[in-house]
N, C-alpha and C positions, 0 to 999 in steps of 0.2 A: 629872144632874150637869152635862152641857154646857149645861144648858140656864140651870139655874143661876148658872153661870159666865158667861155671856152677859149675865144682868143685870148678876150684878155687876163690875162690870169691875178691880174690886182682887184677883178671886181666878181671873183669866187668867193663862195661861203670862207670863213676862217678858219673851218673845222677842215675843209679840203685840203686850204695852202697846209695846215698843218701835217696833213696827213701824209699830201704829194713831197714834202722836204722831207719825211723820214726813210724814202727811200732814194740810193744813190744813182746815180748813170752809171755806175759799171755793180753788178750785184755780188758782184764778190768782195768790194771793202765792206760789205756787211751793212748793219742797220747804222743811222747817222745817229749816233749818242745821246747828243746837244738838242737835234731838233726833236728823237724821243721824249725828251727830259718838257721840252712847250710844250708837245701834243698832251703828255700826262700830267702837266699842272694846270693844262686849259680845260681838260675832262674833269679832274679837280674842283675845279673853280663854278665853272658848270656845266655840272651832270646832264642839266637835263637833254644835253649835246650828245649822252654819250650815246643813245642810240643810233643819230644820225652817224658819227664816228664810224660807230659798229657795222651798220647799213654799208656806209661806203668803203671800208677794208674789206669788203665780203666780198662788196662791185670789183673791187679792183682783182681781188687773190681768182675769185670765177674767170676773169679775160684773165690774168695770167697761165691758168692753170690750160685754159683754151689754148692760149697761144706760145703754150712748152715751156713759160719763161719760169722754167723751177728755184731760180736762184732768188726772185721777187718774188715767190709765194713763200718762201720758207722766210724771208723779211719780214710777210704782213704775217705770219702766226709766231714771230716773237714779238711781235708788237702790241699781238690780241692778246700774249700772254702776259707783258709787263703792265698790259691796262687793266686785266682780270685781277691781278695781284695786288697793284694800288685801289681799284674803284671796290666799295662798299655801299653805295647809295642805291638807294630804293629808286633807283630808272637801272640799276644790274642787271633786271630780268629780259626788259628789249635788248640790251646788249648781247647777253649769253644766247638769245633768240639765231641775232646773226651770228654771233661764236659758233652753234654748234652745227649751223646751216653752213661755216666753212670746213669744218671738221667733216661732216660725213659728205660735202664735196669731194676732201681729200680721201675718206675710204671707199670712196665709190671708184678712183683709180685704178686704174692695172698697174701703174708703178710702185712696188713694190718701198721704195723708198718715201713715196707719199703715203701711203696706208699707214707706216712707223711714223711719219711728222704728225698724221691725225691722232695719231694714236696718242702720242708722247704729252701732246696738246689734252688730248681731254683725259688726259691719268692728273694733271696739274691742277687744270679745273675742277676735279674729281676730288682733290685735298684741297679747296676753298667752304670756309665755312660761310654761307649766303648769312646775310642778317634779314634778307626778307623772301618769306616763302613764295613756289612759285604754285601757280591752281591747272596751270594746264601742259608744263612740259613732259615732252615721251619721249623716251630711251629705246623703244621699241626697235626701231632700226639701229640703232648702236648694239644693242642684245647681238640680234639676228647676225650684224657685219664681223661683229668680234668672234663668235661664235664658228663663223665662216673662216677666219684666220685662224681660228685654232685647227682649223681640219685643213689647212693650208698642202698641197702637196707639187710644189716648186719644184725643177729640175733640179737646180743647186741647194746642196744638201744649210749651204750655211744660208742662206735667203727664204728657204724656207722653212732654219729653227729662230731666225730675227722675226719671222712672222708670224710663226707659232706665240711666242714666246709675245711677241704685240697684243696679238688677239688675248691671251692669258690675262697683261697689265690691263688692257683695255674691260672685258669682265671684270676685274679687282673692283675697278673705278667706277663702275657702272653700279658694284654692290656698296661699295660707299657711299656714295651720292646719295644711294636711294633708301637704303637697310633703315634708316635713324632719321629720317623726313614723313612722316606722316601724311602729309599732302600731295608726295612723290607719286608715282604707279609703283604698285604692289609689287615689286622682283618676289614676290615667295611666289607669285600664282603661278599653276603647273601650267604656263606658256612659255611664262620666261624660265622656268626651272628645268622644264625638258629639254633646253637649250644648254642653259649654262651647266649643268653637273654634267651631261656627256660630252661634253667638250674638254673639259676637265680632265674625265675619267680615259678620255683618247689617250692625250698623250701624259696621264700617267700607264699607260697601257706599254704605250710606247717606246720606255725609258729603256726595257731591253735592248732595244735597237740601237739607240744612242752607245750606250755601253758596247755593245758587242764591234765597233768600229771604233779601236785602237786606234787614238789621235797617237802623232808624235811626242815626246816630253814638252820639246818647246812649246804646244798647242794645249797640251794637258790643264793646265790654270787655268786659260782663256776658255775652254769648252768647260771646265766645271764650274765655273760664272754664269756660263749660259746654255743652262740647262732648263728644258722646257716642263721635267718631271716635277724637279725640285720646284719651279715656279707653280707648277698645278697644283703638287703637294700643299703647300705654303697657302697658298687662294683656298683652294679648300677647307683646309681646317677654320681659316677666317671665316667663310660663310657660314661655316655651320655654328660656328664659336657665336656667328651676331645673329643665330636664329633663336628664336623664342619656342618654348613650348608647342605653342599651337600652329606654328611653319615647317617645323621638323619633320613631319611626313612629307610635305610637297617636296624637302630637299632628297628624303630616306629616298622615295618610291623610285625616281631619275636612275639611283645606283642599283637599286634590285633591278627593275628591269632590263640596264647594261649588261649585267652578270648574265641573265637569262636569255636576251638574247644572243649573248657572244660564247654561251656554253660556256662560263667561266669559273662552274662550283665544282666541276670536278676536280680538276687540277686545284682549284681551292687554294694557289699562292697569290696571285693577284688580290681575289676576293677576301683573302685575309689580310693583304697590304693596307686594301680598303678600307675594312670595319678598324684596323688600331688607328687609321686617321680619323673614322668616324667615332669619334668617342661618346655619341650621344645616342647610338643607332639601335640598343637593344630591341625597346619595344618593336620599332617595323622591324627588324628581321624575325621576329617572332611572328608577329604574321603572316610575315612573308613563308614562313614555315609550317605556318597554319594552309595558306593558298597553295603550296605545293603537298600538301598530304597525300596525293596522290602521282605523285613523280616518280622515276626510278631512284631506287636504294639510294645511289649513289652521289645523285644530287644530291637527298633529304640529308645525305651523313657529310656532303660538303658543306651542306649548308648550316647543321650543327657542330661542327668544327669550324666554322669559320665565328659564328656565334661563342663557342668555347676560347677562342684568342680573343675576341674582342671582350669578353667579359671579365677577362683576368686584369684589364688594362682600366676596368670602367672605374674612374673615380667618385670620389665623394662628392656629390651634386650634379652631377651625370645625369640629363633628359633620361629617362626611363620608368617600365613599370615598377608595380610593387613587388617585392621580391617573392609573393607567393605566387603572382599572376606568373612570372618565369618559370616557376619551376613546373606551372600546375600545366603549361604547352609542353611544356618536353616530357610530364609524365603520359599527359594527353597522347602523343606520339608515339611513346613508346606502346600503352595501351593499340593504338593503331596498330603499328606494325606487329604485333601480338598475330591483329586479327588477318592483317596478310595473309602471318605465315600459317595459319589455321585453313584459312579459307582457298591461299591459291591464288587470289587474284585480288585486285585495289577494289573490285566494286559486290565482293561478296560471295560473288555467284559466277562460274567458268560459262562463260558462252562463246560463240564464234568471234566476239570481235572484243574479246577482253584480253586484258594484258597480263600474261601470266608473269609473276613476279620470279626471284633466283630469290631462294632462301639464303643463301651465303652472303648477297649484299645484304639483305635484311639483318641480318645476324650483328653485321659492319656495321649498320646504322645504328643498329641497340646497342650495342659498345659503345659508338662515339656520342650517342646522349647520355648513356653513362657516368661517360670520362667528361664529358659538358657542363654536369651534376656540379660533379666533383671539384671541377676549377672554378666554376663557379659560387661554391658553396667556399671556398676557401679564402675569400677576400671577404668574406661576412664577417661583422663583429659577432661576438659569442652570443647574444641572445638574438642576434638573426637568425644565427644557426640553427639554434637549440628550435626555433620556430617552425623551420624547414624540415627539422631531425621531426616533429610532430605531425607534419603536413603529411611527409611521405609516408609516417607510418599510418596515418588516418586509412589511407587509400588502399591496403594491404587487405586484400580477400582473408577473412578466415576461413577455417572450417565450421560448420553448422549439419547439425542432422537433417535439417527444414532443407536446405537449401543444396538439391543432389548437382556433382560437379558437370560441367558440359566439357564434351570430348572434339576432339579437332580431327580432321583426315589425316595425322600422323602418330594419330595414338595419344599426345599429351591433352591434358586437359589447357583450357585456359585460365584457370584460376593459379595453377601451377607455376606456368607461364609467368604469368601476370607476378606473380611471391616473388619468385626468384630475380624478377628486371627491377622490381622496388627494392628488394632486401639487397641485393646489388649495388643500388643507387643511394640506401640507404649508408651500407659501406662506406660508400664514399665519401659520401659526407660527413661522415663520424672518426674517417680517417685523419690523427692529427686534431682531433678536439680538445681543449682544454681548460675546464672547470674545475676551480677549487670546491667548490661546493655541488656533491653528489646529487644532493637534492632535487636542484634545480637538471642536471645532466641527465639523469633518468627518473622525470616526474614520476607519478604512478599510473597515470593512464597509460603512458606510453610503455612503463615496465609491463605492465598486465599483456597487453597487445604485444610485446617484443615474445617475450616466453610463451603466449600462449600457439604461435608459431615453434616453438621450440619442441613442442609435443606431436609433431606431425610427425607421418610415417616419412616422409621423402628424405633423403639423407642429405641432399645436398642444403636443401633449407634448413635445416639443425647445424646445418657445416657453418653458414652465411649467420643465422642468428650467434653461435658462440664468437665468432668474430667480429659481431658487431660490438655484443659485449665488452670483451676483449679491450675493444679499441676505447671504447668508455671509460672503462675504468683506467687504462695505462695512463697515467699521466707524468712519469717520469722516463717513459722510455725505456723500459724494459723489456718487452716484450718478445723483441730479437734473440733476448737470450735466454729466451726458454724454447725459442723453435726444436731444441733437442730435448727429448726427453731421457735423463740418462739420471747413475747413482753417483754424481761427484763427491768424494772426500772431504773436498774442500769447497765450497759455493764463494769462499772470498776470490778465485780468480774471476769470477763473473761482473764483479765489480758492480753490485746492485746499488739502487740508487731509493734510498728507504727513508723514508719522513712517517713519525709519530702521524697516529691517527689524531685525526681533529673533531672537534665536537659536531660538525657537521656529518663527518662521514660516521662516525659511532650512532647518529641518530637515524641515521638513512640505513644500517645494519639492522638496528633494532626494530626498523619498521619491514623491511623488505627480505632480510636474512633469512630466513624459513621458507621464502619463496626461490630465493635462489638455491639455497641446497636441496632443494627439493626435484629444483627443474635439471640441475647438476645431476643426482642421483637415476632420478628414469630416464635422463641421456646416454648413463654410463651405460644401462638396460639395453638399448637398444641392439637387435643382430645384424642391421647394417652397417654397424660404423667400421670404419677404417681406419687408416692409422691417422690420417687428418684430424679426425674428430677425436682422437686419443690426446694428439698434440696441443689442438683446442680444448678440451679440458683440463689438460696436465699447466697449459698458462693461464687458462682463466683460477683454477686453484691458486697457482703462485699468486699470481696477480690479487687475488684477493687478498690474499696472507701478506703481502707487501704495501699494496696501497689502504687497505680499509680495515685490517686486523687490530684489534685488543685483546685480553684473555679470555674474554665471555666469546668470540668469533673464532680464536684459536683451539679452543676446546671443540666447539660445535664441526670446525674442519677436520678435525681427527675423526670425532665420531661419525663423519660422514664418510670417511677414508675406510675407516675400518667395516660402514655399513658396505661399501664397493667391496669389498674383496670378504665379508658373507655372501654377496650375492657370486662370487665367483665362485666361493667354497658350494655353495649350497644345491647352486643352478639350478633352480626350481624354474627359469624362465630357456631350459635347454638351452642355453651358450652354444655355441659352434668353440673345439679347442682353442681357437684362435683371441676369441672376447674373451674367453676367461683368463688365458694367458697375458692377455693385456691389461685385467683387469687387474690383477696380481702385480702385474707389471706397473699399472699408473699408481697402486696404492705405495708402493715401494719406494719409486721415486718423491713422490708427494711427501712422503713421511720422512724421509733423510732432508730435503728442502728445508722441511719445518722443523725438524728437531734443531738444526744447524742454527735458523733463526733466532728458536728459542734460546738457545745456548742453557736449556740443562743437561749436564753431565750422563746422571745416567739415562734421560732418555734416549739420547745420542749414542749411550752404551750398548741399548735393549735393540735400537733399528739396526743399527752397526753391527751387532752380533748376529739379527738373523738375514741380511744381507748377503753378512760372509757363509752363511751355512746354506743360504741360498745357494751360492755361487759355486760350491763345493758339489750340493745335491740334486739342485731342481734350477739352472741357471735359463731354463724356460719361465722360471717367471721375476725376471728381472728385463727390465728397458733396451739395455744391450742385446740382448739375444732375441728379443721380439720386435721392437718397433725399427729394424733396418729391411734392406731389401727385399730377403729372402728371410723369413722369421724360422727359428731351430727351435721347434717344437717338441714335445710330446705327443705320446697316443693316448695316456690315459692320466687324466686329472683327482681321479677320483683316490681317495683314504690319503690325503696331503697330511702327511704328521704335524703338528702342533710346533714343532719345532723353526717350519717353516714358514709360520705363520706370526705377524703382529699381533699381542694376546694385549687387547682391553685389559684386564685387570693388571697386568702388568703398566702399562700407559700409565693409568687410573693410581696406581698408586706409587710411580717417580715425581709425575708432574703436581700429585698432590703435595708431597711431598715439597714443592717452590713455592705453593700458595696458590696454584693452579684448582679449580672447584671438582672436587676429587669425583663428589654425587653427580655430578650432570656426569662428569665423563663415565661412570660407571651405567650412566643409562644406554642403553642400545639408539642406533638414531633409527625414528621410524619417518616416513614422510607421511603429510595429513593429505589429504582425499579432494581436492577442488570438483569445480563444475567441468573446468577446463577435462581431463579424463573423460567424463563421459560427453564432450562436444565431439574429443578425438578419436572415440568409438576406442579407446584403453584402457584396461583394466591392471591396475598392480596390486603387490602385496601392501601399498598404503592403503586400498582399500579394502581389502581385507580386515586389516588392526582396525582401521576406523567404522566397521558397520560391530566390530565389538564395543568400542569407546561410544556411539551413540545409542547403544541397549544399556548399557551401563548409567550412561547420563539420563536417561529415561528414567529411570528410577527414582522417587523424592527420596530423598534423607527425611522427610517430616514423616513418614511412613513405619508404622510401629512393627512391622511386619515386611521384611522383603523378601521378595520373589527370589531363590538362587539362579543367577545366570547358564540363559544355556550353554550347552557343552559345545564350543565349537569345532566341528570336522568339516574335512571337505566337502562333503553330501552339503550340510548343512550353509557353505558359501555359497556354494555353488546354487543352491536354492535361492539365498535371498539375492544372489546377482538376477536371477534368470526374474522373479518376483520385480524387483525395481524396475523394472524393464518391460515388464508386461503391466506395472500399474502406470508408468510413464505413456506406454501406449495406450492404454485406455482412458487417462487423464485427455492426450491430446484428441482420439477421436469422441472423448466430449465435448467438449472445446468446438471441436467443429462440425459438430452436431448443432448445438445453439449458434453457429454464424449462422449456419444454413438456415436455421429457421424464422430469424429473425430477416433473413436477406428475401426468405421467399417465401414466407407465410402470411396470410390475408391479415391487412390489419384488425380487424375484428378480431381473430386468434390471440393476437400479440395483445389485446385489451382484455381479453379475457383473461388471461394467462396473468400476467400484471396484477391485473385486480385480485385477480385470487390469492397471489402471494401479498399482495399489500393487505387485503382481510385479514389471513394468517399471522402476517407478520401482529396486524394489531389486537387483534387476540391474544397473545402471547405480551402484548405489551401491558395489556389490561392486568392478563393475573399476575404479572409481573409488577406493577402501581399496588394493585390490591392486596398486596401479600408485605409488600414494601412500603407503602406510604400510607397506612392505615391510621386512625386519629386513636393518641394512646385512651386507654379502658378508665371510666370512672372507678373511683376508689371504692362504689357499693355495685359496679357493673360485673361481677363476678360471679359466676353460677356452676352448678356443678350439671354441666350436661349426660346422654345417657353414657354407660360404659363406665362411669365414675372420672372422665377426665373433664378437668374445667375447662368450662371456654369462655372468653371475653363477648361481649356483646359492645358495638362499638357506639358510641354514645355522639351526636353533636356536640363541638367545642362550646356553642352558647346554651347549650341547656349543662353541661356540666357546674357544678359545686365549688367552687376553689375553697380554701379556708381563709381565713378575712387575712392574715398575715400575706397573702399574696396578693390582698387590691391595693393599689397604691393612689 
């Protein structure tokens, strides 16, 4: 019967004649119009045909493709494709069945120009929106073949970027198809995604090469059309743009691993090409930073640099963690690499097959998570910021008596360590902050914690805390131009940039101002500073006097001025020439600053004058002759005549004189006595004043009779220092006398012990009731006992008498 049918060709299916009249006897006039136009209004008319249709364009293109006849296979795929484009009915799915059984016919070729017609074919099918889902088709082999073209490596350079450049469109269409079909196969699963992203990541690898082979002009357009970089770039961002939260790892893991195996974090240009396409990648590269904690330096520091690009680009709605979980790996790391450089080696302990580390990469990596901090803290809105400015300080070792430092094989401790990579990182973050309201910019938890680093003996961490300050409070920008410390004439070339204090920051003075001049004042103390930390306080001064100053803070900064340069005169903490000369030196400066500020006359008259007699007599204690390279000193500081000096009572009575509160400034500034001091195992002359000021408060005023104060001498501090100190030690080992016994004494002990104090106790409660809540005395209960004193005898409420005016 078929065979029959064969001859005759009037007693074929309809669907065949149709088929066989849309192609010609010679294949190069191309597809027959006219007979198209039947075949698609008879598929039309009916579908349920269109399979069969399908079936037999597949029979046909299979023997053509057998029998080389290329010019009738590239017929039947614009024919599958103008029927793909017209048909919509629910029988699509048999259709697309044989559709894609001739497609990867065609990529299963070696001809290189049928691999691009399959291709072209299913990128078109690929932009068809189905109206009915399908339950059992796989792209599986389309993956794996396009995947294949992407790593195409043809002799001819143009044949194999048309095939590259296929296999690219080809993945595109394969993630559209399937990204937004629920019923599809998974493309996120890590099968198809270890395929497609390093396919991808080739030949954007590659794009150097393309470049580095200077086409002609005339070629130059036509090759930057067909560029296989810019096509992978392009797919790329797509997929990741259509991934969803919980896919985004399967697409992250593909590009960490490329980078790792291709060595590609060193050089770190590629792998940061990578992350600003991947604009959703923080969290896995943070892991991925986690997984490598033990790699060399120099990965670890490519890998947070490449992290530090991609995070400056991250926008708003950006796949990523929380912004503390970021920060809290990179301080984690940095912690690590701490223990490195301590230890010598990634696993703790030097053995024969352990990896000794290079401190100098290590150094590199803490730098650039530093610098990682910092760009990334700087795309934060202001109360992110201020959140992170809290995080890191949380994590900042103090000093504590309890808690003795542990020491590293290079001498430093880690707790040292540890200060200075946060206080660093803290820097950074605070660099460029800006808050109208102080308040909120330096809470009180965080001031407490910032300063009380500030009383540490290391100098470079006093350097890092005045500058963080610093950077807090600057918020107009002026800090550049105080980096000189000097005696200008005139401060208007400075061109300061001064705004009226606001009710905010007048309230955040009144609560914290005593704690700052305080921590200012035993900074100036210190015999390590240098000229750095001169500098740093000579702009944290301005800087206060400019951004946060009224009259009640401008007073207070004098008198602080004036207590720095007592302690120069005085030296009771032996100054080396050099700190007293500076100290001299920063009250000098400080005081022409503010006089200029205030604009009274004669105060500006009184600094001015001992300026110039400075400058004549003693021009070692002026800014100019000390804080430059070579400082022109003195040998002997000592009998400074008065003339040379800023006299308080002078101050005290110009600026009283403006309405300035004449009595404070006449008081000397003393600083009061924290816990902080004795955590930092220091002692100053605040605590000194202040063990007189609490004998003093000791004292009631309800007292008809007071005790005259002792005479204070030096024997006499010196005692109750050395006393405080031996009743603190005997306090704590009380203290842990009772853990101990409570930890290892038989319980029977511990019940006895208990009971006896709870007897005691209610003992003591009884004469206590007895003596206090006695029932008042009958009005005949009065007796005169022996010794001639009365005594009440206490009567029952219900036997006592009332008088009838009290029953009611």
């Amino acid at each position: 019967m078929y065979g029959v049918c064969g001859c005759c060709g009037a007693l074929r299916p309809r669907y065949k004649r149709l088929v066989d009249n849309i192609f010609p006897e010679d294949p190069e006039d191309g597809l027959v119009k006219t007979n198209m136009e039947k075949l698609t209004f008879y598929a039309l008319s009916a579908p349920e045909k269109l399979d069969r249709i399908g079936a037999y364009l597949s029979e046909r293109l299979i023997r053509d493709v057998g029998r080389h006849r290329y010019g009738y296979v590239c017929i039947a795929m614009e024919a599958l494709d103008q029927l793909l484009m017209a048909c919509h009915c629910q029988s699509i799915n048999l259709f697309v069945e044989s559709f894609l059984k001739m497609v990867a016919k065609l990529l299963e070729s070696e001809k290189p120009n049928l691999q691009i017609l399959g291709t072209n074919s299913f990128v078109k099918f690929a932009n068809i929106e189905e109206d009915t889902p399908s339950y059992h088709r796989s792209y599986d082999f389309f993956v794996s073949r396009f995947s294949e073209m992407c790593h195409s490596s043809h002799e001819d350079l143009e044949i194999k970027t048309k095939i590259r450049m296929s296999g690219i469109k080809g993945l595109q269409g394969v993630v559209r198809k399937t990204v937004n079909d629920e019923l599809q196969a998974n493309i996120w699963d890590p099968q198809h995604m270890d395929k497609i992203v390093p396919s991808l990541l080739f030949n954007l690898q590659h794009v150097e090469e393309a470049e580095s082979r200077s086409p002609s002009p005339l070629q130059a357009p036509e090759k930057e059309k067909e560029n296989p970089a810019e096509l992978a770039e392009r797919c790329l961002r797509e997929l990741l743009g259509r991934a969803a939260f919980g896919n985004i790892k399967n697409a992250i893991k593909p590009v960490l691993i490329h980078l790792d195996n291709h060595s590609l974090w060193e050089p770190k240009v590629f792998a940061i090409r990578c992350f600003k396409i991947i604009m959703y990648s923080i969290q896995q590269l943070l892991s991925h930073l986690d997984a490598n904690s033990r790699s060399a330096a120099t990965v670890r520091a490519g890998i947070v640099e490449v992290l530090s690009e991609a995070a400056v680009i991250a926008a708003t709605g950006s796949v990523g963690p929380t912004v503390l979980e970021m920060f809290n790996t990179l301080l984690r790391q940095l912690r690590l690499s701490i223990d490195y450089v301590l230890t010598g080696s990634y696993d703790g302990a030097i053995s024969l097959g352990t990896k000794i580390i290079k401190e100098h990469e290590e150094r590199m990596f803490q730098e650039a998570v530093i610098k990682t901090i910092g760009s990334f803290a700087s795309t934060l809105p202001t109360y992110q910021r201020s959140e992170v400015i809290l995080f890191i300080m949380s994590k900042v070792p103090l000093p504590s008596l309890h808690h003795p430092m542990e020491t590293g094989r290079t001498g430093e401790n880690r707790n040292r360590l540890t200060q200075i990579m946060l206080l660093k990182s803290l820097l950074q973050v605070s660099t460029g902050f800006q808050s109208n309201n102080m308040m909120s910019a330096l809470p009180s938890n965080f001031l407490d914690r910032l300063l009380s680093t500030a009383l540490m003996e290391d100098a470079e961490i006093r350097l890092f805390v005045l500058e963080i300050l610093i950077s807090f409070i600057d918020r107009h920008g002026n800090r550049h131009k105080f980096s000189t410390i000097s005696t200008l004439s005139d401060i208007s070339v400075l061109k300061l940039k001064v705004d009226k204090c606001s009710r905010q920051d007048t309230i955040f003075m009144k609560k914290h101002s005593q704690q700052l001049y305080r921590h200012i004042y035993l900074s100036c103390k210190e015999e390590t500073n240098i000229h750095k930390h001169y500098e740093a306080l000579y702009g944290l001064l301005a800087l206060i006097s400019i951004e946060l100053a009224n009259e009640e803070v401008v007073v207070d900064l004098i008198r602080l001025v004036l207590a720095v340069q007592d302690v120069a005169q005085v030296n009771e903490e032996n100054l080396p020439v050099y700190n007293r000369c500076a100290l001299y030196a920063l009250g000098a400066a400080y005081l022409n600053l503010i006089s200029q500020l205030t604009t009274v006359p004669a105060f500006c008259q009184h600094i001015h004058e001992v300026i110039e007699t400075r400058k004549k007599e003693a021009p070692y204690m002026l800014p100019e002759d000390v804080f430059v390279e070579r400082p022109r000193l003195t040998h002997n500081l000592d009998g400074v005549v008065i003339e040379l000096l800023f006299r308080q009572s002078k101050i005290s009575e110009v600026l009283g004189g403006s309405g300035y509160n004449a009595d404070r400034l006449c008081v000397p500034y003393i600083p009061q006595l924290t816990d902080e001091d004795r955590l930092s195992k220091r002692k100053s002359i605040g605590e000194t004043i202040s063990l007189q000021v609490e004998v003093e408060s000791r004292n009631s005023p309800e007292k008809e009779e007071r005790v005259p104060a002792e005479e204070i001498t030096y024997e006499t501090l010196k005692k109750a220092i050395v006393d405080s100190v031996a009743v603190e030690e005997q306090e704590r080992e009380r203290r842990r006398q009772v853990v101990e016994k409570f930890q290892k004494a038989p319980f029977e002990e511990i019940a006895a012990h208990c009971g006896a104090r709870a007897s005691l106790l209610q003992s003591k409660l009884n004469q206590i009731f007895e003596i206090t809540i006695r029932p008042p005395p009958s009005p005949s209960g009065t007796i005169t006992a022996a010794y001639g004193q009365p005594q009440n005898h206490s009567i029952p409420v219900y036997e006592m008498k009332f008088p009838d005016l009290c029953v009611y």
